[in-house]
N, C-alpha and C positions, 0 to 999 in steps of 0.2 A: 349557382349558390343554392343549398340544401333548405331545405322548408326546416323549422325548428320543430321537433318532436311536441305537440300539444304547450302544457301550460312553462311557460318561463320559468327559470328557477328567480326565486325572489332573495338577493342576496343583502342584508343592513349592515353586516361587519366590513372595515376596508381592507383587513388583510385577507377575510374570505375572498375578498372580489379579486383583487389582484392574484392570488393564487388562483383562481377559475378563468383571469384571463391568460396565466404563462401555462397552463395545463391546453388549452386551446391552442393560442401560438405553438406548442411542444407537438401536437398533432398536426400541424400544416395547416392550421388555420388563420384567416386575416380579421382580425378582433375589430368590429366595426361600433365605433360609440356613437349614441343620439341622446344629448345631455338636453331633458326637460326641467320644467317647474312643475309638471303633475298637469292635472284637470284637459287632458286630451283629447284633441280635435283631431279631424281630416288633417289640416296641417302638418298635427307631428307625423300622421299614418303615413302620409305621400314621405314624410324622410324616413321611417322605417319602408316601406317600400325600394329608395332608393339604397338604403342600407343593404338590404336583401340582394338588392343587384349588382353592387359590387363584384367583380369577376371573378373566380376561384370559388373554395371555400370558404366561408365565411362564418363566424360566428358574434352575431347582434347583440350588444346590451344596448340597452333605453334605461339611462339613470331618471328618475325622481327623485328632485330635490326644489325647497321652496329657501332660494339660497338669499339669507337674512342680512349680508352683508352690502347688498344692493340697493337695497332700500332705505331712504332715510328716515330719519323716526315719525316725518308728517307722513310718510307715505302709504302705504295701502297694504303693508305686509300679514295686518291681522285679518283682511278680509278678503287676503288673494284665494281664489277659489281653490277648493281641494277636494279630488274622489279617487282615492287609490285603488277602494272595489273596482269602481267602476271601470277607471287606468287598467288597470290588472285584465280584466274582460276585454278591454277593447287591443288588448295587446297580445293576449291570446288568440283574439279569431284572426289575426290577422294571418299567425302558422310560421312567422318571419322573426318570432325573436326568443333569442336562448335565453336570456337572463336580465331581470330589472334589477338595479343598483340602488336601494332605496335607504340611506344611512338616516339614522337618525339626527343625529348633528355630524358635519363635517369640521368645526372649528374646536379648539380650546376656549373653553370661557372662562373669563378671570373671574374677581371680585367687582360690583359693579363699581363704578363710579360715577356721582355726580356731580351737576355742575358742568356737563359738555355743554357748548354750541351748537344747540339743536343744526345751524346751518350746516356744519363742515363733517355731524358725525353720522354715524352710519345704527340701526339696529344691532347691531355687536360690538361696539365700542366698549373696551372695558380697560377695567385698570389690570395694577399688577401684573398677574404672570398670563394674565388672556391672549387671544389672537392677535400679532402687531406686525406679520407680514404682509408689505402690498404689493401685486405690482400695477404700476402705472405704463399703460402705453402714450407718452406723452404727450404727442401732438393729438394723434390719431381720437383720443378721448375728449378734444374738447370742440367746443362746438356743437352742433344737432344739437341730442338729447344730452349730451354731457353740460350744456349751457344751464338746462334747467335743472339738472341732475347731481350736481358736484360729487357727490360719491359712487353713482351709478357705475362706471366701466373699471374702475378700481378693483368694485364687489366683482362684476364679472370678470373680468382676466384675472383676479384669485381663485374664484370659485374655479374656473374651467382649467387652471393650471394646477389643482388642487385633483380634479376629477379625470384628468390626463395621468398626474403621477400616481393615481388609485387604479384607474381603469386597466390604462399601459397599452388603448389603443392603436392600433396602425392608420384605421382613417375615423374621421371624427364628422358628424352633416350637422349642417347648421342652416336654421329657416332664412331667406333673403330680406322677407318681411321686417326682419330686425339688421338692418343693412349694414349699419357704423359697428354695431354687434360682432359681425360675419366678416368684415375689413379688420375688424380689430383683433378678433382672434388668428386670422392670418398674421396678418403682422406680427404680435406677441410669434405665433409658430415658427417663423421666420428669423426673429430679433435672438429668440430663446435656444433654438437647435433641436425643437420637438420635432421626434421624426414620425409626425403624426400628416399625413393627409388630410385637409381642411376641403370641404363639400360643400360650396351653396347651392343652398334648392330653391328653386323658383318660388315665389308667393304663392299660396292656395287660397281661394278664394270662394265665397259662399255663389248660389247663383246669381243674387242680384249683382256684383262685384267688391263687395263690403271683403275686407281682407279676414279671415278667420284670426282671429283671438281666443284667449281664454277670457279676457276680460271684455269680452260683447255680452256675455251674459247679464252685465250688470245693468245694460240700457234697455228703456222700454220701448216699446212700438213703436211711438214719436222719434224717442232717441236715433231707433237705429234706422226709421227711415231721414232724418238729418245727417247720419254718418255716412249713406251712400253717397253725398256730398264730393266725400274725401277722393274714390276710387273716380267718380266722375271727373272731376276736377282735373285728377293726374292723367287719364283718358284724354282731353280735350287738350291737353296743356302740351302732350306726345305730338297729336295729332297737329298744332298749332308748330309747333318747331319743326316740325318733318316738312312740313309745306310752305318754310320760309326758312332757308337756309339763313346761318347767322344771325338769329333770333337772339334779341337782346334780353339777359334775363331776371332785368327789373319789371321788365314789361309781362313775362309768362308769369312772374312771382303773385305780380300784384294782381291777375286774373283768378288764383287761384286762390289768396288769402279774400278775394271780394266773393266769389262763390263760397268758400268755405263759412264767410261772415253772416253772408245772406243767409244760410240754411240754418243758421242759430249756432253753429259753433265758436268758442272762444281759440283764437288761433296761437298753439307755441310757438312754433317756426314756420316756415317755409324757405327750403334751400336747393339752391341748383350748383351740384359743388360734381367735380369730376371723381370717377368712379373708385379707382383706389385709393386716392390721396387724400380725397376726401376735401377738398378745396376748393373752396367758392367759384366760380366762372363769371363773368361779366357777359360775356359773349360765349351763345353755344356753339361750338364751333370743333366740340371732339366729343367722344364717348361720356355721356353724365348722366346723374341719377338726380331725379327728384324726389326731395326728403319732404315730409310734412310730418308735423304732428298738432294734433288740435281736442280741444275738450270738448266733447259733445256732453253736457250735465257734468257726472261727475266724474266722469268715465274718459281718460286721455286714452284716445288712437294713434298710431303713429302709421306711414303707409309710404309705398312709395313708387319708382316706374323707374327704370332704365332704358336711355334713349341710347342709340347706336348710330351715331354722324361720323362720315371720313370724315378727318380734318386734312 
């Protein structure tokens, strides 16, 4: 895979983008997308990394978008963090990416209307002639974070079906870190007939083991040595099932929501659900992932571990 000539081209219009991805494709190129929310970590770097390594030619966009349709109206959308300079800089030294996809809105918005149920609606909820496309991945969206979330994977499997038909990718990377996320978009790829290539990338992780976020930034000292809690937790919890075959998993749930409690955090979930399906287990006893998510202040983390048992 070829290094990208210096600074990325920075593209805001979607018919520019699409036309600079079928001009690449038309050269022999494999159009590689790494679709962010901005404010960029090691995390995104290691999936641009893996983008870069994709076999052939290759030619990398990295969309930024702070996509508004994921969030519900209590939630954190006006204060989700944003540095596009800085995005921009940190995407150029890396030499691995042709072009940032950074639209200004990707939706139609109508006239507003009020009077929704803050519960069911979304930050772009509008009347009239606005956005009223969804799609829902059924089963797959509920549960985890879809439980606390109700609009959350909606906004996502639009947005990123939205940024597929703009982009017109061949393979697409997505962080593990966001697991139900990474499951779900396969599936939609899957259920839809995108003949796009779906990439999870392993978690990227800080030294202490604290998973990389955007939104770490928001917790202080204290915070975020309580949040190391969470990587510990699913660390011990590994190690605990590996060394007792058929580990029941009311038993590892409730070790890990009692560390999590002790170290001051407020606990969302805690699930031990099998790996694609996304399905609760009783007994581990095949391939699964531990999900957590938990509030350390005001700051919700989500994290998690994949275990690897014959069944």
């Amino acid at each position: 895979a070829a290094a990208a000539a210096g600074e990325p081209e920075v593209i805001r219009d979607k018919a520019a983008m699409r036309a600079w991805s079928r001009r690449q494709r038309a050269e022999g190129k494999t159009v590689v997308l790494v679709p962010t929310m901005g404010f960029l970590h090691e995390g995104h770097l290691s999936l641009v990394s893996a983008a870069a390594a994709v076999p052939g030619p290759v030619a990398v966009v990295v969309s930024i978008y702070v996509n508004p349709s994921q969030f519900a109206p209590t939630e954190d959308l006006a204060t989700y963090p944003s540095d596009l300079a800085g995005d921009l800089r940190k995407l150029a030294s890396t030499g691995a990416v042709h072009a940032v996809f950074n639209p200004p809105d990707l939706y139609h918005r109508g006239s507003a209307v009020s009077g929704r149920s803050a519960e069911a609606s979304s930050c772009l909820e509008a009347g009239g002639d606005g956005h009223e496309t969804w799609i829902r991945v059924e089963r797959l969206e509920k549960g985890l974070c879809g439980a606390s979330r109700p609009v959350f994977f909606r906004g996502v499997a639009t947005v990123v079906a939205k940024l597929f038909n703009v982009v017109e990718p061949d393979v697409a990377m997505f962080g593990k870190k966001d697991y139900q996320q990474w499951r779900l978009i396969c599936r939609m790829v899957r259920d839809l007939d995108f003949a796009i290539e779906i990439v999870g990338s392993e978690i990227m992780r800080e030294a202490d083991g604290l998973a990389m976020s955007s939104r770490n930034v928001h917790l202080s000292p204290e915070e975020r040595e309580k949040a190391l809690s969470i990587s510990r937790s699913l660390v011990n919890a590994r190690t605990a099932v590996l060394n007792n075959s058929n580990s029941a998993s009311k038993h590892i749930k409730d070790q890990i929501v009692q560390t999590l409690t002790e170290a001051g955090g407020r606990v969302d979930y805690v699930e031990i659900v099998e790996q694609e399906s996304l399905v609760p287990v009783e007994t581990i006893d095949r391939p699964v992932v531990i999900c957590v998510a938990t509030w350390i202040g005001k700051v919700r983390l989500i994290d998690n571990i994949e275990i690897y048992i014959q069944s």
